[in-house]
Rosetta silent file (secondary structure, phi, psi, omega in degrees, C-alpha in Angstrom):
SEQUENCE: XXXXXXXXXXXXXXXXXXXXXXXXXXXXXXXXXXXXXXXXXXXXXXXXXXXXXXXXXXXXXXXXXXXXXXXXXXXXXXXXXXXXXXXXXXXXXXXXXXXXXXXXXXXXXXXXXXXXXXXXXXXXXXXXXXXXXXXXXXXXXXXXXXXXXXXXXXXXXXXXXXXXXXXXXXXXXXXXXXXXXXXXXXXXXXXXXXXXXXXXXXXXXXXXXXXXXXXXXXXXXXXXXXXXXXXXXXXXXXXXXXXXXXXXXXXXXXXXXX
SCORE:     score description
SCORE:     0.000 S_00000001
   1 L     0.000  -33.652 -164.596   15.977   23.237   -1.185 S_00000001
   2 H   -79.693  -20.365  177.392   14.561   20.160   -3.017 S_00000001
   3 H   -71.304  -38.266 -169.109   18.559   19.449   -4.505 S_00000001
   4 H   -64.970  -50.797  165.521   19.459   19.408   -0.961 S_00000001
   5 H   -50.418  -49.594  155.565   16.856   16.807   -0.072 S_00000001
   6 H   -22.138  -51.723 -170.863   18.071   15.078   -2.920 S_00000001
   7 H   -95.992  -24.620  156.806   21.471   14.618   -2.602 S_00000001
   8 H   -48.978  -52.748 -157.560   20.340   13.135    1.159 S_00000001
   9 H   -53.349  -64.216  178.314   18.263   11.112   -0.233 S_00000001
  10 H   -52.943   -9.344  167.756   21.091    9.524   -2.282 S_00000001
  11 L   -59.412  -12.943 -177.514   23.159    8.917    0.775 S_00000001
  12 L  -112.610  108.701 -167.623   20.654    6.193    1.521 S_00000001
  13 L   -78.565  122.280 -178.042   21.378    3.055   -0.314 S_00000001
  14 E  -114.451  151.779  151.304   17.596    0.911   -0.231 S_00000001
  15 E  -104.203  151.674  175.651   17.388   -2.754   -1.525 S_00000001
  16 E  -109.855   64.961 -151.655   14.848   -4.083   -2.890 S_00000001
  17 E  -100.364  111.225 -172.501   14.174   -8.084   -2.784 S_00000001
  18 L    92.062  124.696  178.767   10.661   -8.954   -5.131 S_00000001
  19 L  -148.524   68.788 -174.508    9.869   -6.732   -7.511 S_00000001
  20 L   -90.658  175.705  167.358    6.303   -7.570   -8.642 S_00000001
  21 L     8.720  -81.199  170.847    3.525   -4.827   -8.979 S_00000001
  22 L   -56.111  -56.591  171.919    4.398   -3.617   -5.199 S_00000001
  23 L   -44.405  -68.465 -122.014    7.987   -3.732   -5.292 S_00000001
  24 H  -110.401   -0.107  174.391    8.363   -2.305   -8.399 S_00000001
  25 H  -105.226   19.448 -178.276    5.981    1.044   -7.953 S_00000001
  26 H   -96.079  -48.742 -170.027    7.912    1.143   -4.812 S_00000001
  27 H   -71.500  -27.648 -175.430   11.195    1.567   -6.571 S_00000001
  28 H   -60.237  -43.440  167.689   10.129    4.021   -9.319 S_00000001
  29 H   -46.700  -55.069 -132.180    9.141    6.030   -6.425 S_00000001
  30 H  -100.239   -3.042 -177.649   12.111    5.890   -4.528 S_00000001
  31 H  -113.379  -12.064  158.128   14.420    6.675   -7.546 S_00000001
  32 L   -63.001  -10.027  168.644   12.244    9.565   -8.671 S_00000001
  33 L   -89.683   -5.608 -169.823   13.295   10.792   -5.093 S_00000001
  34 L    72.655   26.527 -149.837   17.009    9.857   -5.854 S_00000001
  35 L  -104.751  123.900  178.533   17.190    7.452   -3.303 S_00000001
  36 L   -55.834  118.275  163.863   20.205    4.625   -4.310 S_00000001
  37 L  -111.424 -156.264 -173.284   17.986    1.833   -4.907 S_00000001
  38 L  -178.395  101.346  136.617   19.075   -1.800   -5.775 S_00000001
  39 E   -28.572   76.208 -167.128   17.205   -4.623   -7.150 S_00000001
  40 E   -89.778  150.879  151.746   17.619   -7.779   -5.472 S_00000001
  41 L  -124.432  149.993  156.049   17.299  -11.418   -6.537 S_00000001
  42 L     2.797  -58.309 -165.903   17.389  -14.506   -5.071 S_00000001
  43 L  -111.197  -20.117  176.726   21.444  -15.220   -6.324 S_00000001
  44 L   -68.417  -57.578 -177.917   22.427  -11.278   -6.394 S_00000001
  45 H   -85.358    5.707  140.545   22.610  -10.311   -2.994 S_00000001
  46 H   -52.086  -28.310  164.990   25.668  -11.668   -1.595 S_00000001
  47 H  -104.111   30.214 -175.038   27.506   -9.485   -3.368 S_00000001
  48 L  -106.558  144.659  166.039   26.059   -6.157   -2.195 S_00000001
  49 L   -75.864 -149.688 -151.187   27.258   -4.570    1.420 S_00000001
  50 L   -99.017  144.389  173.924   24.880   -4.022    4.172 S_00000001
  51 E   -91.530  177.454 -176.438   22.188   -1.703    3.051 S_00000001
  52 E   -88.057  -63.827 -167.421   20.889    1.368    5.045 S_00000001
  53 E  -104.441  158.933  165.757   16.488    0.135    4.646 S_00000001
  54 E  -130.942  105.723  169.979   15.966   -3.420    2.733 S_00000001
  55 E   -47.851  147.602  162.892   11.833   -3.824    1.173 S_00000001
  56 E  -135.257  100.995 -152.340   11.124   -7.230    1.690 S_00000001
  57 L  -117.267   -1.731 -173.512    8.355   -6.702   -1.347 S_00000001
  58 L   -80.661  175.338 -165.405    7.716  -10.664   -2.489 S_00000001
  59 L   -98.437  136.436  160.854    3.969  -12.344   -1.991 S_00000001
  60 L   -16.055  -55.978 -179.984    3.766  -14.028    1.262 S_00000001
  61 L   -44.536  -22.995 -144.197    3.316  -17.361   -0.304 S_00000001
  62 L   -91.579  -56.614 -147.660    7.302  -16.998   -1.741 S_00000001
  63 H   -30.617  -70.254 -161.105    8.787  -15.793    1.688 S_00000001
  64 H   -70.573  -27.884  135.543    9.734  -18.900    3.282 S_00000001
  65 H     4.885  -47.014 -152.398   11.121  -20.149   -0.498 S_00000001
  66 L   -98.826  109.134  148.878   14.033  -17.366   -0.136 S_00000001
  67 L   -50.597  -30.374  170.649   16.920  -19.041    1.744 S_00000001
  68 L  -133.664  171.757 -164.453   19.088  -16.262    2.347 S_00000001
  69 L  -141.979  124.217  173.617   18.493  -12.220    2.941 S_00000001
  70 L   -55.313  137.192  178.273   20.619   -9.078    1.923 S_00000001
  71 L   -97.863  163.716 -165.823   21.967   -7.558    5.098 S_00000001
  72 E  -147.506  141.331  169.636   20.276   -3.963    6.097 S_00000001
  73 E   -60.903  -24.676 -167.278   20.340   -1.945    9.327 S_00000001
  74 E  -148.808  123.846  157.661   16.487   -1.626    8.754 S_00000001
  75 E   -55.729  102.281 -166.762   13.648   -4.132    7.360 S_00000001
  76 E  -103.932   57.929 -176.445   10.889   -3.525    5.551 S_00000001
  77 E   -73.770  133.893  168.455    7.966   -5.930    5.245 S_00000001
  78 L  -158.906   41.206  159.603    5.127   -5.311    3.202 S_00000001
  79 L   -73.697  145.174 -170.634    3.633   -8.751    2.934 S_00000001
  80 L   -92.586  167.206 -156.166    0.242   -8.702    3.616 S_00000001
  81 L    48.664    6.525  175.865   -0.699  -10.923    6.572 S_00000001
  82 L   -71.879   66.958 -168.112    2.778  -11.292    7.536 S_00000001
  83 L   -68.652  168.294 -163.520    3.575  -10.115   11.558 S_00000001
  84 L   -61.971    2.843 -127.653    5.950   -8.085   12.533 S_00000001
  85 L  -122.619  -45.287 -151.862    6.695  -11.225   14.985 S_00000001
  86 H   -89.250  -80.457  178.715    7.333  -13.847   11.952 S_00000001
  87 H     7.675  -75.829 -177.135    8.630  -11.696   10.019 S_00000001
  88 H   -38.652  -87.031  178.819   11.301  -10.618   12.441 S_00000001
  89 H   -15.131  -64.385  139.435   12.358  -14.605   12.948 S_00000001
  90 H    11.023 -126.608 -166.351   12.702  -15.021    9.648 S_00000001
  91 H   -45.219  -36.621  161.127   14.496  -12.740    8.339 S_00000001
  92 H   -43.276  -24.302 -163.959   17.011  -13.592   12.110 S_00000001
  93 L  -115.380    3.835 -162.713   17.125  -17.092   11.464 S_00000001
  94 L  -121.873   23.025 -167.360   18.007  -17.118    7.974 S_00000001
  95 L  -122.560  143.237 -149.139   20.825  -14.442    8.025 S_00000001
  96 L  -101.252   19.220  157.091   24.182  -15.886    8.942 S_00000001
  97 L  -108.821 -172.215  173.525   25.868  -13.340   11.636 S_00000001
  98 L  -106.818  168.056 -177.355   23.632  -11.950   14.317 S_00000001
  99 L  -128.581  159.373 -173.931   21.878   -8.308   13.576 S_00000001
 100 L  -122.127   21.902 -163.778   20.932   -5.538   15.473 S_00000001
 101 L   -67.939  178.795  178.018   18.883   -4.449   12.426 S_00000001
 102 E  -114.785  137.066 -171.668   15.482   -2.905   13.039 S_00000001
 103 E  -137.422  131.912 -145.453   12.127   -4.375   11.465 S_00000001
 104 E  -138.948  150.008  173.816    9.080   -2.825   10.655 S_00000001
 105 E  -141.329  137.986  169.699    6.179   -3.906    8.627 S_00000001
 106 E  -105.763  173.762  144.698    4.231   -1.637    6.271 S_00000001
 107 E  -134.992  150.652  115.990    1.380   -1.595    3.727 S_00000001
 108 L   -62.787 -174.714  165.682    1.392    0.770    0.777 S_00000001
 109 L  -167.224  165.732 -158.730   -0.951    0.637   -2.052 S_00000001
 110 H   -57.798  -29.738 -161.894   -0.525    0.729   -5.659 S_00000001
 111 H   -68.779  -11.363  145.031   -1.108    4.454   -6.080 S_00000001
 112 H     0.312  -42.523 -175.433    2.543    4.283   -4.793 S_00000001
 113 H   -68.214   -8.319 -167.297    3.027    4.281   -8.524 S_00000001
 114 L  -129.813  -10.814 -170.783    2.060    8.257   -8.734 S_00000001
 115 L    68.982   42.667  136.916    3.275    8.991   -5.190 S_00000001
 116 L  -128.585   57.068 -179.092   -0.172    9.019   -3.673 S_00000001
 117 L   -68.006 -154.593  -90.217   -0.081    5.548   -1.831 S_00000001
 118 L   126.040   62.114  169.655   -1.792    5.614    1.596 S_00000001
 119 E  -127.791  147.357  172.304    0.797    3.559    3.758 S_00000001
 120 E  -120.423  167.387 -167.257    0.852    2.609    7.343 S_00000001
 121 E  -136.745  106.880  178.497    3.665    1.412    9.432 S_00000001
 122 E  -113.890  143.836  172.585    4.178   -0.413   12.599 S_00000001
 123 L  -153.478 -151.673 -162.527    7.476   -1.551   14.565 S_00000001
 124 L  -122.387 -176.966  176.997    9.173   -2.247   17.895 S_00000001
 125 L   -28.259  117.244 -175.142   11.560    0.138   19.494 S_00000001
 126 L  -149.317  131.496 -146.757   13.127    2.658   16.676 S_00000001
 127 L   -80.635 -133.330 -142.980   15.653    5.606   17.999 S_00000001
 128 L  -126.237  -68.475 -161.424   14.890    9.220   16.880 S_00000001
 129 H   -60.601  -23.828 -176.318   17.370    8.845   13.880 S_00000001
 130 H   -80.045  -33.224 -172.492   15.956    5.317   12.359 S_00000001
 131 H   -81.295  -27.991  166.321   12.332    6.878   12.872 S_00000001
 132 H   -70.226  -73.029  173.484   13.405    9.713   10.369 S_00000001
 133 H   -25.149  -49.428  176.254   14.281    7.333    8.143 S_00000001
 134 H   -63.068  -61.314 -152.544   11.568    5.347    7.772 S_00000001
 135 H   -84.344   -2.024  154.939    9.000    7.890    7.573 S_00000001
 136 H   -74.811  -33.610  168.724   11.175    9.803    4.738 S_00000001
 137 H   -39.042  -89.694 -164.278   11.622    6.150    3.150 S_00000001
 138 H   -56.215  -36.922 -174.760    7.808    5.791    3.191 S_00000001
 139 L   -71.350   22.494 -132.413    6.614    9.434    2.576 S_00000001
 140 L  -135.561  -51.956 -163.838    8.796    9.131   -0.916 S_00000001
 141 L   -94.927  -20.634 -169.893    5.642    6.956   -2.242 S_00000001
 142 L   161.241 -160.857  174.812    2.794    8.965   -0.339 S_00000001
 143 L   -46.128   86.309 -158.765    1.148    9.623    3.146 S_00000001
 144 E   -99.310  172.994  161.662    2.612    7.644    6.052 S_00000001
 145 E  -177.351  142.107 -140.009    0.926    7.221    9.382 S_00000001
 146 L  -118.492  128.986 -161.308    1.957    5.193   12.016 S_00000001
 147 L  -133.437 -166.478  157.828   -0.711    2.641   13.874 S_00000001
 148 L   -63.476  155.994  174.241   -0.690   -0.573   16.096 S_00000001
 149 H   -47.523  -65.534 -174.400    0.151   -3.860   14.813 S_00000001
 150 H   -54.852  -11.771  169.622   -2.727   -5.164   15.053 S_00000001
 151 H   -48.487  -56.888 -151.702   -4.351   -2.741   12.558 S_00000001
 152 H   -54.526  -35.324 -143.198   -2.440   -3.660    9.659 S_00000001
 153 H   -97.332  -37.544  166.244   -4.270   -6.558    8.796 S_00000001
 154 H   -69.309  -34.251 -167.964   -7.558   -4.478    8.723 S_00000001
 155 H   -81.964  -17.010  163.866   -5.859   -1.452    6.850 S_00000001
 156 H   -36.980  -68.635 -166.133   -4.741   -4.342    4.462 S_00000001
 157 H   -84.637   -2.202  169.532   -8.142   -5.167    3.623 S_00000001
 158 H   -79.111  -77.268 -176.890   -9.507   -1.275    3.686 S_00000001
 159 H  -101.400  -24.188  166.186   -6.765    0.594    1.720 S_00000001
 160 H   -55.313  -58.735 -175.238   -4.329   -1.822    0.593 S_00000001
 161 H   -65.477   -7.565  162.994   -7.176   -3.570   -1.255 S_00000001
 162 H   -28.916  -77.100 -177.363   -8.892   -0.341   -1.694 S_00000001
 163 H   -66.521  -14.057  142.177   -8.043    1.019   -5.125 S_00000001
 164 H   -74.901   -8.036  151.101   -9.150   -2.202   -6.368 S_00000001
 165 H   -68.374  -29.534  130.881  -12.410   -1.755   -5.328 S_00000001
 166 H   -74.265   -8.680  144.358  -13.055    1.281   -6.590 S_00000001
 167 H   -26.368  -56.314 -144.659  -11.160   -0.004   -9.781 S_00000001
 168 H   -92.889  -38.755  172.618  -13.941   -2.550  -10.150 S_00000001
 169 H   -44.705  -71.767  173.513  -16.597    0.298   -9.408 S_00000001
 170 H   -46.637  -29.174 -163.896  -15.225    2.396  -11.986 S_00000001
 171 H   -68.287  -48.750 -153.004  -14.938   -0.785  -14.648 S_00000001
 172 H   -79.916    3.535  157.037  -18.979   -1.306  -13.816 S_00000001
 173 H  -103.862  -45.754  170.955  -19.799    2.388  -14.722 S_00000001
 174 H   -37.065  -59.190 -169.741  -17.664    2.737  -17.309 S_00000001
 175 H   -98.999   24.758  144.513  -19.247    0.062  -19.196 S_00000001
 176 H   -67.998  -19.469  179.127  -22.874    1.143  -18.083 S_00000001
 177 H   -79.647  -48.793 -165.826  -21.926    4.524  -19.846 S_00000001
 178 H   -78.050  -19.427  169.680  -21.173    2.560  -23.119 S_00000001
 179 H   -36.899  -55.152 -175.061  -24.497    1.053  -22.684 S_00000001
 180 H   -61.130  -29.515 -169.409  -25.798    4.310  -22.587 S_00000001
 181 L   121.501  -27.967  176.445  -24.463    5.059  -25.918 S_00000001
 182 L   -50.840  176.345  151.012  -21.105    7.293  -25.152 S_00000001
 183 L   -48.916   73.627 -166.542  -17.883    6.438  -26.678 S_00000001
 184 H    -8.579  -63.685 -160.887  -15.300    4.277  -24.932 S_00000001
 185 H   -38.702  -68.668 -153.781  -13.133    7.785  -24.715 S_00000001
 186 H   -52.000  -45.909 -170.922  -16.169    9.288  -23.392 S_00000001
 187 H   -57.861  -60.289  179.271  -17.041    6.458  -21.015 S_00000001
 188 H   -60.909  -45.324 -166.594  -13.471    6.533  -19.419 S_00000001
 189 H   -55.486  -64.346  177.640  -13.236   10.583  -19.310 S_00000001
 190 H   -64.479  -36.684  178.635  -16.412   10.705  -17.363 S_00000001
 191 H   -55.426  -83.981 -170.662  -15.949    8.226  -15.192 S_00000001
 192 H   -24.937  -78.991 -158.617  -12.229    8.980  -14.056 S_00000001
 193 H   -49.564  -16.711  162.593  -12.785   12.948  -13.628 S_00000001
 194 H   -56.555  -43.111  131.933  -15.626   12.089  -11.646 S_00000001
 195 H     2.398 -106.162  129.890  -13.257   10.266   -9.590 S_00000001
 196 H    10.732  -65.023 -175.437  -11.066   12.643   -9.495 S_00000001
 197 H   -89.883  -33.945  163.717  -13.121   15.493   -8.222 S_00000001
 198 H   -46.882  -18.848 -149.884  -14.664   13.277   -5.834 S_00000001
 199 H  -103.347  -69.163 -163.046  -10.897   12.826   -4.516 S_00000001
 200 H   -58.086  -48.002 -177.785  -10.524   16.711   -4.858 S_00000001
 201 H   -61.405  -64.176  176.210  -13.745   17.322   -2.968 S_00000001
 202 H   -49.000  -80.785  178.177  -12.934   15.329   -0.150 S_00000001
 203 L   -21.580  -15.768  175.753   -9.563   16.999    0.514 S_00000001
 204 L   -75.027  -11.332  178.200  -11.768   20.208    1.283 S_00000001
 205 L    98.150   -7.733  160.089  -12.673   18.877    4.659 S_00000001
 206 L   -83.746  143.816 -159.984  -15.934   18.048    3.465 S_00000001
 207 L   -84.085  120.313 -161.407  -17.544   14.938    4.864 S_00000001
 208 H   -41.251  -19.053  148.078  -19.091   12.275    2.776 S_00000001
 209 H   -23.310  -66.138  177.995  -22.043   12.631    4.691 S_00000001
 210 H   -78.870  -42.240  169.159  -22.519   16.363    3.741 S_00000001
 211 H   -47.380  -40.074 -173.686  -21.229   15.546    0.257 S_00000001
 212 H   -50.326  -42.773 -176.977  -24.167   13.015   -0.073 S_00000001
 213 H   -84.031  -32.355  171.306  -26.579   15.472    0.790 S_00000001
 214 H   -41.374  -64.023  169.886  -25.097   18.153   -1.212 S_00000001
 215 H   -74.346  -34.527 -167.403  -25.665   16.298   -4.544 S_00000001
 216 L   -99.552   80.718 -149.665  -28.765   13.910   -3.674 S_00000001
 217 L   -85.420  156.030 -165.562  -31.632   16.727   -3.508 S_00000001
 218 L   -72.912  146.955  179.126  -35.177   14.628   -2.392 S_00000001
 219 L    75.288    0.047  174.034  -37.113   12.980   -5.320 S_00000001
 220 L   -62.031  173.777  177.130  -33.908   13.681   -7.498 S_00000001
 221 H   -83.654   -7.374 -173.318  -32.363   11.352   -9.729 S_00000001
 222 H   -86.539  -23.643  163.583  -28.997   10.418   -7.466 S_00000001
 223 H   -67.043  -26.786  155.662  -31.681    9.746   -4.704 S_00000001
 224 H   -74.845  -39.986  152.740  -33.226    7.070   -6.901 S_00000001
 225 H   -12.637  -91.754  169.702  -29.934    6.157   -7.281 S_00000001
 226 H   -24.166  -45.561 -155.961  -29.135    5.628   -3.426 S_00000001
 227 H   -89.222  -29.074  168.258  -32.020    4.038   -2.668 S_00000001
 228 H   -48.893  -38.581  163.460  -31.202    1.092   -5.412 S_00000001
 229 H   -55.121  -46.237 -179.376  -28.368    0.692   -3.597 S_00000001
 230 H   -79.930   -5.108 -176.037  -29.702    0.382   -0.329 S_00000001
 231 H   -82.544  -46.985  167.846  -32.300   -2.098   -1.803 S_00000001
 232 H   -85.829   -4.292  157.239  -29.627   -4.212   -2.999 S_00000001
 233 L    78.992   72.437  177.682  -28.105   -4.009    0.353 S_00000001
 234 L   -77.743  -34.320  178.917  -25.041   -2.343   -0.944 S_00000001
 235 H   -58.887  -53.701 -158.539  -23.283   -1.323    2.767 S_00000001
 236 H   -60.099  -27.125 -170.043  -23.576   -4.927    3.356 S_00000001
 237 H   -49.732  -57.482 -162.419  -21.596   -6.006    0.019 S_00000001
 238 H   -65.808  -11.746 -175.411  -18.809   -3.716    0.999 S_00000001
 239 H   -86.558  -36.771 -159.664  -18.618   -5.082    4.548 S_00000001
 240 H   -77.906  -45.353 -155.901  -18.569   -8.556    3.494 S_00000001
 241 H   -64.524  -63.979  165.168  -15.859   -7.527    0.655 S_00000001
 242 H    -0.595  -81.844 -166.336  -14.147   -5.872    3.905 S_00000001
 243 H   -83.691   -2.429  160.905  -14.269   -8.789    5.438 S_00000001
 244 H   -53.493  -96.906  163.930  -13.556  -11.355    2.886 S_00000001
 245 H   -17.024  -40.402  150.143  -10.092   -9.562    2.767 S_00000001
 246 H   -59.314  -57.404  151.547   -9.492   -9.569    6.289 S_00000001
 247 H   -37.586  -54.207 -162.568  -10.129  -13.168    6.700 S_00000001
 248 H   -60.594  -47.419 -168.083   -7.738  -13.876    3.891 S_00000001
 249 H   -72.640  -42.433  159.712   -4.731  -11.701    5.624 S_00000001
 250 H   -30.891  -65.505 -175.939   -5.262  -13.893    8.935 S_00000001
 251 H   -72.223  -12.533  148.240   -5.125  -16.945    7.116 S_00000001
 252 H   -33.779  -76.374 -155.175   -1.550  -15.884    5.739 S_00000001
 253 H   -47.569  -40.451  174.929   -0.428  -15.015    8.690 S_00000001
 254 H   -46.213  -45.889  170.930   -1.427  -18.917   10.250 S_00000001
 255 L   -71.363   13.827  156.080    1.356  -20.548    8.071 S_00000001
 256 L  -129.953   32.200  147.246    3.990  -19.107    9.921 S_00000001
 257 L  -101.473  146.375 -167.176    2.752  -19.597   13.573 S_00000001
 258 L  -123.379    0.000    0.000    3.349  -22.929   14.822 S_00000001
């Protein structure tokens, strides 16, 4: 059954225009799924036909930079702070027939690179068959799920920006472990599978709530733990970090409303 999926898959010719970090753990995905991809640059994609989806994968800052756009029945944004509004215009004003293409803005996240991203997706009107598409497009890299607009810009600064935040968690135990005396191996091992099982744990339907209490028995040492945390007023850090991130995707978004 999975050949069969396959050889669909390759029926769908994707472009690709920016192919930094995101872009380019987009495409590994999509050709480990067999899905025709294409690189685009800047001077390359005049000579490609109309694609079936086109990523529009470059950093916000770049966007208005790219004078012209490969054409595709269906759009893909997944600049952060970027609406589905500007976007659209854009890509409309700078392509030189008119289109009846369809345009959608996403976020991913890097675990894209292993095919366990996290991405959500919002668009305007999209028929039964274009609505397949997408969400096979997007499921290729990981989870999809499909919210309001107005979301993205919050799920931006929750789970796009996510696995760097526990990135930087893990960095700051890791080298508290070497403190301790392990081994760099050792430092990394524990840390990750700890991770890891933490990940694995969750998926069981149990709630961080109940995990907390599971491991942090009273007068223990993970309860001296906690409470350092809450001492340093750790929920607030992450809400500020939250919200830090959130501010930031707004103020994208501001250069292209007039």
């Amino acid at each position: 059954m999975s050949n069969n999926n396959s050889s669909k898959n390759s029926d769908l010719s994707i472009a690709i225009l920016g192919y930094g970090k995101m872009g380019s753990a987009i495409a590994q995905a999509l050709v480990s799924k067999n899905f025709n991809v294409s690189i685009i640059d800047k001077t390359s994609h005049s000579n490609y036909q109309e694609f079936d989806v086109c990523f529009i994968a470059t950093k916000p800052q770049q966007f208005d930079s790219i004078d012209e756009f490969p054409k595709s029945k269906i759009y893909i944004s997944i600049m952060a702070g970027v609406s589905l509004d500007n976007f659209t215009e854009a890509i409309k004003s700078k392509l030189d027939v008119p289109t009846k293409a369809k345009f959608i803005r996403a976020m991913p996240n890097i675990a894209a690179l292993v095919a366990k991203s996290v991405t959500v997706y919002s668009s305007k009107v999209l028929n039964r068959s274009e609505e397949i598409i997408v969400k096979k497009v997007l499921a290729s890299f990981g989870v999809v799920e499909q919210i309001e607009e107005h979301k993205i810009d919050a799920f931006t600064a929750l789970a796009g920006s996510g696995p760097a935040y526990f990135a930087l968690l893990a960095q700051h135990l890791q080298t508290k472990a070497k403190e301790l005396g392990f081994l760099e191996a050792q430092a990394k091992l524990f840390v990750e599978e700890t991770i890891v099982g933490l990940g694995e744990l969750l998926k069981t339907g149990l709630s961080v709530e109940k995990l907390i209490e599971m491991i942090a028995s009273k007068g223990g040492t993970t309860e001296a733990g906690l409470e350092s945390f809450s001492n340093n007023k750790f929920e607030d850090t992450v809400s500020e970090v939250v919200e830090s991130a959130l501010s930031r995707a707004v103020e994208l978004n501001s250069n292209y409303d007039n």
